[in-house]
N, C-alpha and C positions, 0 to 999 in steps of 0.2 A: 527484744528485737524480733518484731514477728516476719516470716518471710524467707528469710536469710540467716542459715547458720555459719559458725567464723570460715566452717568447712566450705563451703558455697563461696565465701567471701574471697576467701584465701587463693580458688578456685579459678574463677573472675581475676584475680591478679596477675595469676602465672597464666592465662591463655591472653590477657591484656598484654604483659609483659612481651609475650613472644609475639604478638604480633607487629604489621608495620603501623598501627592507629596511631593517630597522635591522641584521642581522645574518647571515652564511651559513657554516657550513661546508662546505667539498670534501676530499673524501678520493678521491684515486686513486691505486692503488698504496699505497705505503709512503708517500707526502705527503699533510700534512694542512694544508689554507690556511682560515685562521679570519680572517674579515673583521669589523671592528663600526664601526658609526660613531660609538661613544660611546667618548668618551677615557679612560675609567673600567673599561676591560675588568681583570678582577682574575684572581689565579696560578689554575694548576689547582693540590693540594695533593695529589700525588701519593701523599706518604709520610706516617704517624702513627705513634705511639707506642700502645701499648696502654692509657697515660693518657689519648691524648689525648681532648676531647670527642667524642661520637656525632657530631658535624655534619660534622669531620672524614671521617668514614666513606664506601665511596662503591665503586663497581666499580674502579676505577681504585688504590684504595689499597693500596700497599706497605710493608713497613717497609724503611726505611732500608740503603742494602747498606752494608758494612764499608769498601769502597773510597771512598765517596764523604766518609766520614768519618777517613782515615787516623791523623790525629792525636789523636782523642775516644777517650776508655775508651768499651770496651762499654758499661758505661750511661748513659754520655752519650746515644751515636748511639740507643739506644732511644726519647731521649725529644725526639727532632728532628723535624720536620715540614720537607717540602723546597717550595719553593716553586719550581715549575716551568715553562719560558718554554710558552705556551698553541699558538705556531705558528713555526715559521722565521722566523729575523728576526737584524738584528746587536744583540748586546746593547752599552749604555750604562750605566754606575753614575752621571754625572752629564748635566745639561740640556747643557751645554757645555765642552767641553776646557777644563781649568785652570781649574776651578770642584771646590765641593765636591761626593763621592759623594752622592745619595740618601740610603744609610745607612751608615755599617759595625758593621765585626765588632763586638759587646758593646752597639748601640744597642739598644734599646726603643722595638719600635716597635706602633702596632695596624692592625687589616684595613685601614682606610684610607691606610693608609701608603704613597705613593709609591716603590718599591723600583729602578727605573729605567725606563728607555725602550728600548723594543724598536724599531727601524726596519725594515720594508718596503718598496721602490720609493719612501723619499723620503717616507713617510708616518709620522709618528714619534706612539708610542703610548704612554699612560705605564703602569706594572703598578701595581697596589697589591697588600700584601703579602695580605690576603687570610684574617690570624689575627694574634691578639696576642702579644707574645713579642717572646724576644732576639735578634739576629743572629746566630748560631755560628758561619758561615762563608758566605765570598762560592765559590761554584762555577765561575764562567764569569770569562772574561778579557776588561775591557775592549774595544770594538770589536770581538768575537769574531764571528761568525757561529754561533749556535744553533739546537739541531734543536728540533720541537715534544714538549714534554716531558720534556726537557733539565732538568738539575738548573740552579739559577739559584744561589739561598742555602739554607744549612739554616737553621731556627729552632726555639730550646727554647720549646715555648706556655709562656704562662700558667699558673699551676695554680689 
């Protein structure tokens, strides 16, 4: 992690903390630390389909790379939206070990949909999916450590 040491990090928290923000980001370097005090922070939506809706749309948006979907026919991965971790953090599919995931593969879920929990410094955040749609695939591993805009799940929207 070039940029930012945990010391910095840590830093960055307790002067977040104490102030009145409801929200900041820091980019330095290649790290990007995105703070919110509302437990409601929802995916960035990295990737769309050329179906997908305009709201979809955005500086940020990619289609889909071919690795991230190895086992999808080409027009599957077309039509997948990736749902992406917003900042550094360890991902979680459920609230507590030996509990059920959030969601899996072939749920139906909408934007409001709780898709897991991100943790920071002991600070646990919940994601909401952020578009309506199936689950295709889970991307990231359990207890993993994820970078910011990390593929998390893909999802085929709605039509």
């Amino acid at each position: 992690m070039s940029g930012l040491s945990s010391e910095d990090i840590d830093a960055f928290v307790q002067i977040f903390e104490a102030s009145d923000w409801d929200q900041v980001d820091v980019v330095v370097g290649d790290v990007e630390l995105h703070l919110s005090k509302t437990a409601t922070a929802t995916a960035r939506l990295v990737g769309r389909s050329r179906a997908a809706p305009a709201a979809l749309t955005g500086p940020g948006a990619t289609p889909v790379s071919a690795s991230a979907t190895d086992t999808a026919s080409s027009a599957e991965r077309e039509s997948f939206v990736e749902i992406a971790a917003p900042h550094i953090a360890t991902f979680f599919r459920a609230a507590k070990r030996g509990t059920a995931s959030f969601v899996e593969v072939g749920q139906s879920i909408s934007a409001d949909t709780e898709v897991c929990l991100l943790e920071v410094l002991n600070v646990f955040t919940s994601l909401r999916a952020g578009i309506d749609g199936v689950v295709r695939k889970v991307c990231a591993t359990d207890g993993a450590l994820v970078e910011g805009g990390e593929v998390l799940f893909l999802v085929e929207p709605s039509r």
